[in-house]
ZASESE-358628 format. One record per residue (C-alpha): residue number from 1; residue in one letter; x, y, z. Coordinates in nm, 3 decimals. Layout:
REM residues N
     i   aa      east     north        up
   NUM    a         X         Y         Z
...
END
This chain:
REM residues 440
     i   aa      east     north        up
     1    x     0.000     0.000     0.000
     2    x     0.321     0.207     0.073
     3    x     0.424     0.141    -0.258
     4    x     0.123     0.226    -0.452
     5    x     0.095     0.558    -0.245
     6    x     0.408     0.675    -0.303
     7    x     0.421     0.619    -0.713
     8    x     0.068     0.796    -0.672
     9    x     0.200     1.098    -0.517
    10    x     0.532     1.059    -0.760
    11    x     0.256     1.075    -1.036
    12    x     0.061     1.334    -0.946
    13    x     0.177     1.505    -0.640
    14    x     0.301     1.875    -0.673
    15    x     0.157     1.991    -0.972
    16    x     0.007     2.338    -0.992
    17    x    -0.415     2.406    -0.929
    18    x    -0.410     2.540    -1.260
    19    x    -0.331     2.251    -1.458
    20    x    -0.553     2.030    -1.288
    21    x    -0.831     2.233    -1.388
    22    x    -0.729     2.210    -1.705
    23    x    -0.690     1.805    -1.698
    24    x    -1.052     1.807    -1.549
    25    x    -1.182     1.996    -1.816
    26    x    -0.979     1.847    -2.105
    27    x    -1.116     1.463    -1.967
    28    x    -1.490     1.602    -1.963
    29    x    -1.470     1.727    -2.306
    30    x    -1.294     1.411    -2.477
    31    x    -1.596     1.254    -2.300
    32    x    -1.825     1.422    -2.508
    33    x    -1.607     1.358    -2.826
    34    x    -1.874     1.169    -3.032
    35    x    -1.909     1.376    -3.335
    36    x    -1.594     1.302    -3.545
    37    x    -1.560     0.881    -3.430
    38    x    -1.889     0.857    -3.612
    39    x    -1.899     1.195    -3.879
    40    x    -1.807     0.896    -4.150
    41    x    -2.083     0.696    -4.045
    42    x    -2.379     0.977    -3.965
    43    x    -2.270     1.167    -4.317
    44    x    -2.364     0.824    -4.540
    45    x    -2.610     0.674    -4.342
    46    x    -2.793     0.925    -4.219
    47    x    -2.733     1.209    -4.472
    48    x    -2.716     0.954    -4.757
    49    x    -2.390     1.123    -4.913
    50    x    -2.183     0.936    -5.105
    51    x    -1.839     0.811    -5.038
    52    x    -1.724     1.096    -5.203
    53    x    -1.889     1.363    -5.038
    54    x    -1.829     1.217    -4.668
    55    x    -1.493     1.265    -4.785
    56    x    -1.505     1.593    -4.905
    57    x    -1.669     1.742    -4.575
    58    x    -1.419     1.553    -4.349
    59    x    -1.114     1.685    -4.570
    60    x    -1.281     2.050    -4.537
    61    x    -1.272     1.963    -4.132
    62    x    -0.894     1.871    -4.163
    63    x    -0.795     2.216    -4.369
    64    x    -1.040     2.431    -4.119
    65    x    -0.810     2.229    -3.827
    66    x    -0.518     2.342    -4.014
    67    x    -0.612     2.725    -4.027
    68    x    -0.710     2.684    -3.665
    69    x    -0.385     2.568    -3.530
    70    x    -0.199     2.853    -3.668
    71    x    -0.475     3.130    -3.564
    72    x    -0.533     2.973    -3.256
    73    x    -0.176     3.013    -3.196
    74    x    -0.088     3.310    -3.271
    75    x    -0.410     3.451    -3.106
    76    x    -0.263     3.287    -2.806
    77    x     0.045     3.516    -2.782
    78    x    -0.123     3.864    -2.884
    79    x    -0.445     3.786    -2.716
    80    x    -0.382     3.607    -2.447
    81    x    -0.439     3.224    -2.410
    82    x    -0.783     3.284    -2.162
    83    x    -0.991     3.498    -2.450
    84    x    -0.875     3.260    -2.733
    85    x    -0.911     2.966    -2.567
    86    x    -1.309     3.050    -2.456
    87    x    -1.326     3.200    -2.766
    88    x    -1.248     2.849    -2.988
    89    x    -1.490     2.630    -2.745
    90    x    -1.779     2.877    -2.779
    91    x    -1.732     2.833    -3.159
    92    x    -1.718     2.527    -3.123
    93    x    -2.031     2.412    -2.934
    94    x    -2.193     2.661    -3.168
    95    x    -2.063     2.497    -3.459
    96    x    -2.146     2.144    -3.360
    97    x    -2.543     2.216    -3.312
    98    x    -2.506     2.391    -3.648
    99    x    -2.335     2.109    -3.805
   100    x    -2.622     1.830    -3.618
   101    x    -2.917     2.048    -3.815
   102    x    -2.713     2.152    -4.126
   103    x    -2.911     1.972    -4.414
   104    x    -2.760     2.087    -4.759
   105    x    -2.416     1.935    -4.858
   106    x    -2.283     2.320    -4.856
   107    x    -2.403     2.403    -4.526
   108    x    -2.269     2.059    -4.408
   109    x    -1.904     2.118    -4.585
   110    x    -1.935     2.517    -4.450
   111    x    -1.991     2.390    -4.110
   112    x    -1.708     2.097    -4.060
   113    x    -1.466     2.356    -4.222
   114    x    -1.549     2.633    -3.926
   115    x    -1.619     2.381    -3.701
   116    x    -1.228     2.209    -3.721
   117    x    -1.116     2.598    -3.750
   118    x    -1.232     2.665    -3.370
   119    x    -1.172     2.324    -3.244
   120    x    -0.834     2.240    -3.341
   121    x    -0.760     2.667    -3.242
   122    x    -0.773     2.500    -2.890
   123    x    -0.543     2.290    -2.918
   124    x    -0.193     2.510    -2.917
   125    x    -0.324     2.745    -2.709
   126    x    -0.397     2.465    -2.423
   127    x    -0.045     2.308    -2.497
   128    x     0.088     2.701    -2.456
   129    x    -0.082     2.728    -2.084
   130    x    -0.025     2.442    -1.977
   131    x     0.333     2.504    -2.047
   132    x     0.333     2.853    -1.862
   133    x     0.218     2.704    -1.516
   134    x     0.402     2.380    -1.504
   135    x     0.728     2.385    -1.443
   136    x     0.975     2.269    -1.683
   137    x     1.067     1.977    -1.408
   138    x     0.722     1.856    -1.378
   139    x     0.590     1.894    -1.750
   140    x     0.692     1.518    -1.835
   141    x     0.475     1.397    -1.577
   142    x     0.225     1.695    -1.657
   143    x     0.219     1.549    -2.032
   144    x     0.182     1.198    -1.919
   145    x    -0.144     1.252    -1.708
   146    x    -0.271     1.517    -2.006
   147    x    -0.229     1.221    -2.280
   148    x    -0.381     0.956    -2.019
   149    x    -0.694     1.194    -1.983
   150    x    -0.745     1.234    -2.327
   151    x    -0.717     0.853    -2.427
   152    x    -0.921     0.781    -2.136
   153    x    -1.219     1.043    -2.286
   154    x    -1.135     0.855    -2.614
   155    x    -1.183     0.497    -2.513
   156    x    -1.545     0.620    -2.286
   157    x    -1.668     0.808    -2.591
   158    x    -1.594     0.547    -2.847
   159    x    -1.870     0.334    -2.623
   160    x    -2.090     0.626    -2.508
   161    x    -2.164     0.781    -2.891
   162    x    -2.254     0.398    -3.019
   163    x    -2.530     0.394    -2.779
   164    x    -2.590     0.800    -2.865
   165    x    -2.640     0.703    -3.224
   166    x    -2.880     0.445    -3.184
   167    x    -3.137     0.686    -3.010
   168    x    -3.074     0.961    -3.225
   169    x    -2.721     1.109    -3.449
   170    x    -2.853     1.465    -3.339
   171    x    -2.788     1.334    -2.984
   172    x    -2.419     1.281    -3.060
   173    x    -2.388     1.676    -3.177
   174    x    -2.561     1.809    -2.907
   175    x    -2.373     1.575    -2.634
   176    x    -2.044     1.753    -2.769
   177    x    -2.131     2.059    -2.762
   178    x    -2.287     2.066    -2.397
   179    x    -1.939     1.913    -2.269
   180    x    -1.773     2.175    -2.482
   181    x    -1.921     2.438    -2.250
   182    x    -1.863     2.294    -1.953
   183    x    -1.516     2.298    -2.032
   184    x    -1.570     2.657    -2.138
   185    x    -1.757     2.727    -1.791
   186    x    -1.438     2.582    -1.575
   187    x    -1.216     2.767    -1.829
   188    x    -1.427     3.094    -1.713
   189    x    -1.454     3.047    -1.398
   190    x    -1.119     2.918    -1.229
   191    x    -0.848     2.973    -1.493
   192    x    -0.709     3.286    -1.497
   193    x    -0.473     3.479    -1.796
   194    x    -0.155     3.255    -1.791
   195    x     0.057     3.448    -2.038
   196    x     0.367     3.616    -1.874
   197    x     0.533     3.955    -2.003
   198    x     0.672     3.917    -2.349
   199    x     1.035     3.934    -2.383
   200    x     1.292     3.996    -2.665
   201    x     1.490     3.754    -2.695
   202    x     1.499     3.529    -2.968
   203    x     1.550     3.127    -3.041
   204    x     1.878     3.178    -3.023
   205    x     1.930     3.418    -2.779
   206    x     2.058     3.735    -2.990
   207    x     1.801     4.017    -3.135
   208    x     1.439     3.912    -3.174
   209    x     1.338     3.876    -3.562
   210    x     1.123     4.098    -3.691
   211    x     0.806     3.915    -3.709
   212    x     0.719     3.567    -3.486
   213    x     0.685     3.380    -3.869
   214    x     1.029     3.452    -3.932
   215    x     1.161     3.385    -3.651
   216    x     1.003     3.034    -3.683
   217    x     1.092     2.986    -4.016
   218    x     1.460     3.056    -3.930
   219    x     1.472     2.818    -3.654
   220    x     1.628     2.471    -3.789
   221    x     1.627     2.317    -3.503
   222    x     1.249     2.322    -3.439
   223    x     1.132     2.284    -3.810
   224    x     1.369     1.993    -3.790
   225    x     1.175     1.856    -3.517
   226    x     0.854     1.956    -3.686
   227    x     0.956     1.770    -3.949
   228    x     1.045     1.418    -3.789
   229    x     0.709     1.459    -3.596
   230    x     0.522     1.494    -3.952
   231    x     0.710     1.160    -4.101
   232    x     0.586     0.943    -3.767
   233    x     0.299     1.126    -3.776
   234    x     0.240     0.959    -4.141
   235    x     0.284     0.657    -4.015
   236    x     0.078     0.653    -3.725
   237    x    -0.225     0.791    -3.887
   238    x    -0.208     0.496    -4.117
   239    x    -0.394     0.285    -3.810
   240    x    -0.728     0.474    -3.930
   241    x    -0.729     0.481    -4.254
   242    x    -0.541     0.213    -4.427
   243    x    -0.542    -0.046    -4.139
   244    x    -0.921    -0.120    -4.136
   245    x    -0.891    -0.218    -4.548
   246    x    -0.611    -0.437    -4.480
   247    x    -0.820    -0.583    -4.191
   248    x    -1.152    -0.603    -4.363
   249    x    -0.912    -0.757    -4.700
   250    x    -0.842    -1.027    -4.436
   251    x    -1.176    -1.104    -4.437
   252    x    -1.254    -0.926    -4.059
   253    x    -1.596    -0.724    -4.005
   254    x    -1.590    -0.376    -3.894
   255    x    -1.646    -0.484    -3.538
   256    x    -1.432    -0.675    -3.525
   257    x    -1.159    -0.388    -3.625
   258    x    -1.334    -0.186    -3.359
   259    x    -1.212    -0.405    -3.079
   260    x    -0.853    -0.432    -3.254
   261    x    -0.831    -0.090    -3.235
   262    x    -0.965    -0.073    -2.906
   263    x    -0.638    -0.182    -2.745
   264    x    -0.486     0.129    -2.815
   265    x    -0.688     0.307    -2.583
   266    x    -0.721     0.022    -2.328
   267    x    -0.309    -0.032    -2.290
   268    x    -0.293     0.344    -2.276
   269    x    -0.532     0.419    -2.001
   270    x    -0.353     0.113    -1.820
   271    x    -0.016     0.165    -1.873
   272    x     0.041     0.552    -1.972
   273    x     0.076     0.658    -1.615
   274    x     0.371     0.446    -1.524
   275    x     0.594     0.566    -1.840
   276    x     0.763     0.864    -1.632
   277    x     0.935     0.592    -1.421
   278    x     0.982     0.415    -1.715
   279    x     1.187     0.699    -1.888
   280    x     1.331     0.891    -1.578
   281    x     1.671     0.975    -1.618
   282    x     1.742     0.867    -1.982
   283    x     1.831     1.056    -2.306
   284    x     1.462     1.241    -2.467
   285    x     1.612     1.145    -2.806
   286    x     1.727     0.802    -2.724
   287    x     1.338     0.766    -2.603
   288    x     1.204     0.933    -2.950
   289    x     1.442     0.701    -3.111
   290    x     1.312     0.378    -2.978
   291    x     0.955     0.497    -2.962
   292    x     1.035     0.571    -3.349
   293    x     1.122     0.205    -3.428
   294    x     0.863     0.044    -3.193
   295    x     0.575     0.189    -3.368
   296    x     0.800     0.105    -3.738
   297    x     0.774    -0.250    -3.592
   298    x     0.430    -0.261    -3.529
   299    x     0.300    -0.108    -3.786
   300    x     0.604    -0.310    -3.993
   301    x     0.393    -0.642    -3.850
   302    x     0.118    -0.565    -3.993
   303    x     0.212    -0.677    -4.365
   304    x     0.183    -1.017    -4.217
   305    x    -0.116    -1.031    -4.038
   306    x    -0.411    -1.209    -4.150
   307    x    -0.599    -1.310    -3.844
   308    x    -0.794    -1.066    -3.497
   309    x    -0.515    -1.170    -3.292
   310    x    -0.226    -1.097    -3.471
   311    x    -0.379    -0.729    -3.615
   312    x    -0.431    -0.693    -3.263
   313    x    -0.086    -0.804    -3.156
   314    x     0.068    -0.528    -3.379
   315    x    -0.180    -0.233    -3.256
   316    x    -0.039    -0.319    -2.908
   317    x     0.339    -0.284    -3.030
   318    x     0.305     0.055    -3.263
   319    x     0.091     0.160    -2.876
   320    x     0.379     0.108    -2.698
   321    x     0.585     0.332    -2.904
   322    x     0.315     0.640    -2.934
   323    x     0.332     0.570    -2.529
   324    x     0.705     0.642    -2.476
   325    x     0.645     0.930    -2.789
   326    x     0.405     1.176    -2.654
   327    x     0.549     1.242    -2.304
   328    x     0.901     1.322    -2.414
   329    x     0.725     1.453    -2.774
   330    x     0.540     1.692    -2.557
   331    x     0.834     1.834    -2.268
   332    x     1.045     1.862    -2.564
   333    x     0.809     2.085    -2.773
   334    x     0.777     2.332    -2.493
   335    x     1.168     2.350    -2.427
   336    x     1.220     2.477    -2.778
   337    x     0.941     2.716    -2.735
   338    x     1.054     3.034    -2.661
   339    x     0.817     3.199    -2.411
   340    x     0.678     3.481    -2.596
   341    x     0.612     3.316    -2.901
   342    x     0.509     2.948    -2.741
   343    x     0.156     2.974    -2.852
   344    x     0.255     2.997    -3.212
   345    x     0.493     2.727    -3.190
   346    x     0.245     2.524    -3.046
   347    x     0.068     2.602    -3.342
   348    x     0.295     2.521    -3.661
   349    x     0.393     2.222    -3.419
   350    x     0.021     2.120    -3.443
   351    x    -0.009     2.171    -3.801
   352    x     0.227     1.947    -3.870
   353    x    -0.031     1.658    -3.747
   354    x    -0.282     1.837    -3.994
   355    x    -0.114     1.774    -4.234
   356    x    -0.016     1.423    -4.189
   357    x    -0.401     1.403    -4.157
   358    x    -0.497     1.527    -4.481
   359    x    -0.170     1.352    -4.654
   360    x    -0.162     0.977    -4.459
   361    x    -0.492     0.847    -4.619
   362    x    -0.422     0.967    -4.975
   363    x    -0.035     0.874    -4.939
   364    x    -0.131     0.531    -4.768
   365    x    -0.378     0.453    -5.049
   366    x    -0.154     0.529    -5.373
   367    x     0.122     0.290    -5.183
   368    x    -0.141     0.012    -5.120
   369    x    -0.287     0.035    -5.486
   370    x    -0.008     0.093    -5.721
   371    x     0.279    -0.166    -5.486
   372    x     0.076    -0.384    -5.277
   373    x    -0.041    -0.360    -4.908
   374    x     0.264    -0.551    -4.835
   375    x     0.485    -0.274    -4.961
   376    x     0.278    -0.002    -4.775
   377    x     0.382    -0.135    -4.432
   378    x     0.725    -0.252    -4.478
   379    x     0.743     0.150    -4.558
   380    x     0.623     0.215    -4.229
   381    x     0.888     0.012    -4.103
   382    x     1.149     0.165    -4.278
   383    x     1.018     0.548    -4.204
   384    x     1.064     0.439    -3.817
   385    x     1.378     0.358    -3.865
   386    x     1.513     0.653    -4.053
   387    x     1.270     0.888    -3.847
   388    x     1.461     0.707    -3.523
   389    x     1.844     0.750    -3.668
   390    x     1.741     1.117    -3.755
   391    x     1.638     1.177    -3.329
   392    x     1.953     1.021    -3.230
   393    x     2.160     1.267    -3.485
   394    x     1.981     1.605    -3.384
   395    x     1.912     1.483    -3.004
   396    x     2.247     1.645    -2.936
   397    x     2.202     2.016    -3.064
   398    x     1.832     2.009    -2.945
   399    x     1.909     1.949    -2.550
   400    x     2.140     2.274    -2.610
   401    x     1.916     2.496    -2.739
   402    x     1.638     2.402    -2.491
   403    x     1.915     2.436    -2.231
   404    x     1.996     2.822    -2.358
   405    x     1.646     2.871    -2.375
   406    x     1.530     2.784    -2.021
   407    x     1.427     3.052    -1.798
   408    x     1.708     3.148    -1.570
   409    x     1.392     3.181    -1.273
   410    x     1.346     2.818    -1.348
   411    x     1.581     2.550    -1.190
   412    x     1.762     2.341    -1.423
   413    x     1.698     2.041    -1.279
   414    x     1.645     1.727    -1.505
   415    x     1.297     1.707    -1.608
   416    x     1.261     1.348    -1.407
   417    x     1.366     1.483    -1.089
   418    x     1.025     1.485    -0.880
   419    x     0.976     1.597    -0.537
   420    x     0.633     1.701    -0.545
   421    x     0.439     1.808    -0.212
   422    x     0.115     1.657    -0.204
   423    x    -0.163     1.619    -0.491
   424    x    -0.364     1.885    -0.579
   425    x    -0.624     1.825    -0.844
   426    x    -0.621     1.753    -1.256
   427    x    -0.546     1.922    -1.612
   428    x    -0.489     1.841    -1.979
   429    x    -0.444     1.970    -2.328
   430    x    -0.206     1.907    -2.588
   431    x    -0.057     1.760    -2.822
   432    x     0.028     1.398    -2.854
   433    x    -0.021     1.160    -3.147
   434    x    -0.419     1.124    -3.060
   435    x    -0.460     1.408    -3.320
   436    x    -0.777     1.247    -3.401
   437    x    -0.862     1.205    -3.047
   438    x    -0.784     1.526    -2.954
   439    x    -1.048     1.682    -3.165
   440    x    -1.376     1.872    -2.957
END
């Protein structure tokens, strides 16, 4: 009993009011997430679109996401993160009742594009708060309960909306929406402006740019992050798009690839918590690294799979890998942030999941068509591997410029070096590899 206290104040312990209002909120909202696990399924049995045109409105959510991420985030550092942040989840609720009436394909298309503009314009602007009131010693535990809330909303809603639908589809939009305010209503009520006084220096600590989009675009370090985040990104989105064909070319229903997938969430809610230990005191890179080639493995296993047990063998591989990614993913993101601009950061950081989004299916599908499904995995393999040698050759000159860039206010104590007081409540938002999951 000792034991299990301790790891649960080690977990949890220390951590700043704020952020567990932000966890509580985040978890009530991915509750309530029914909308896009079943937007496929409402748009061409309900709405009797075609293939096509379920397409076409779920593509038009992805590029609204896209322009969201990158207002959201700069709103974030010239508004301030409370005002934007109340701002996108109003739109949003209002959005989703629009989108549950809309009847006309245009309307329907006109309302996923706004309604991905204000829901993904959440996202870097919680990733940019909950950066400013954890410290940089807690925020890999900090990340590790924010991606466990968010898989655990995931896994409940995947259940809850199935038995939604089957009263009514309009149930499912209005069910999101009403947890979308109540996370707008704790937002209001006990989170307070979290942005600190802007400063001037820049990424690399001479003169500040002229302009925050140059200075991004002139930092190689980050866009070289960026960069290796979009390639596993590519890979990992493959597990909803091109994974249920290969499943259902095995001959396996649609259930069944529901419960395959279901392991994802189940291992993560089980397991995510205990990956600080895990990772304590070892190289970020050397984590990204092998987190790379795990998920190139599982996903690699996949070209071989032809029966429920062994598709599900590989989702539980490739989920071991996004679970040593997104904690180190996420502490690593905010190092290379530089305060004043970390809400735009968080933003091209979050676009690059956009676009692996709007690129994985299309990219997955010419693969599978024109050189077999065979040859579409064994690429995922190989992307792992080269995404995993590319962490362990930057690793190096990242750790210095998150180094040079840490507050000199803040102690520069490893990030796994915990000695938290006692709990104090729960928070959440981000940025992990549940893209899709991390949607209103």
């Amino acid at each position: 009993m000792r034991t299990v206290r301790g790891w649960f104040r080690d977990t949890t312990g220390g951590l700043p009011r704020t952020f567990w209002y932000l966890w509580a909120g985040t978890l009530i909202n991915r509750l309530g997430s029914f909308v896009l696990i079943f937007l496929a399924i409402y748009l061409t049995q309900a709405r009797d679109f075609s293939a096509a045109q379920a397409g076409l409105v779920i593509g038009l959510w992805g590029v609204g996401g896209a322009v969201g991420t990158t207002v959201g985030g700069t709103l974030a550092d010239r508004w301030g993160r409370r005002p934007t942040l109340l701002t996108a989840h109003l739109g949003a609720a209002t959005m989703m009742l629009a989108l549950g009436f809309a009847r006309p394909l245009w309307t329907v298309a006109v309302g996923a594009l706004l309604l991905g503009m204000f829901a993904e314009a959440a996202r870097p602007t919680f990733g940019a708060m909950m950066v400013d009131v954890v410290p940089e010693r807690d925020r890999l535990r900090a990340f590790s309960l924010n991606y466990w809330a968010i898989n655990l909303g995931f896994a409940c809603a995947a259940v809850l909306a199935g038995l939604a639908a089957e009263a009514s589809y309009l149930l499912l939009f209005v069910v999101d929406a009403a947890t979308t305010l109540v996370t707008a209503l704790i937002i209001f009520v006990r989170v307070g402006e979290t942005r600190g006084a802007p400063t001037v220096t820049a990424p690399t600590g001479g003169p500040a740019p002229l302009g925050a989009l140059r200075t991004i675009a002139s930092d190689r370090i980050f866009l070289g992050f960026v960069t290796l985040n979009l390639f596993g990104a590519l890979v990992f989105l493959q597990h909803i798009s091109m994974l249920p064909i290969a499943m259902g070319d095995a001959g396996l229903s649609p259930a069944t690839y529901g419960s395959v997938i279901a392991l994802n969430g189940v291992l993560i809610v089980a397991g995510q918590l205990f990956v600080p230990r895990l990772i304590r005191g070892r190289s970020r890179s050397h984590v990204l690294a092998l987190a790379s080639v795990v998920m190139g493995v599982g996903f690699g296993l996949t070209a071989f799979a032809d029966a429920a047990w062994f598709f599900g063998l590989t989702v539980l591989i490739w989920t071991l890998g996004e679970m040593l990614n997104s904690p180190s993913n996420a502490t690593l993101i905010a190092e290379l942030s530089p305060a004043e601009l970390r809400g735009r950061y968080q933003g091209v950081f979050s676009l690059s999941w956009q676009v692996a989004g709007a690129v994985a299916p299309v990219l997955g599908g010419v693969v599978r068509e024109h050189a077999g499904n065979g040859t579409l995995w064994l690429g995922c393999a190989a992307i792992g591997a080269m995404t995993a040698l590319a962490h362990l050759l930057s690793g190096p000159a990242r750790e210095r410029r998150a180094t040079r860039l840490r507050r000199p206010a803040e102690p520069v104590a490893p990030v796994t070096a915990v000695t938290p007081p006692v709990p104090q409540a729960a928070e959440a938002a981000a940025t992990a590899p549940a893209a899709v999951r991390a949607s209103t």
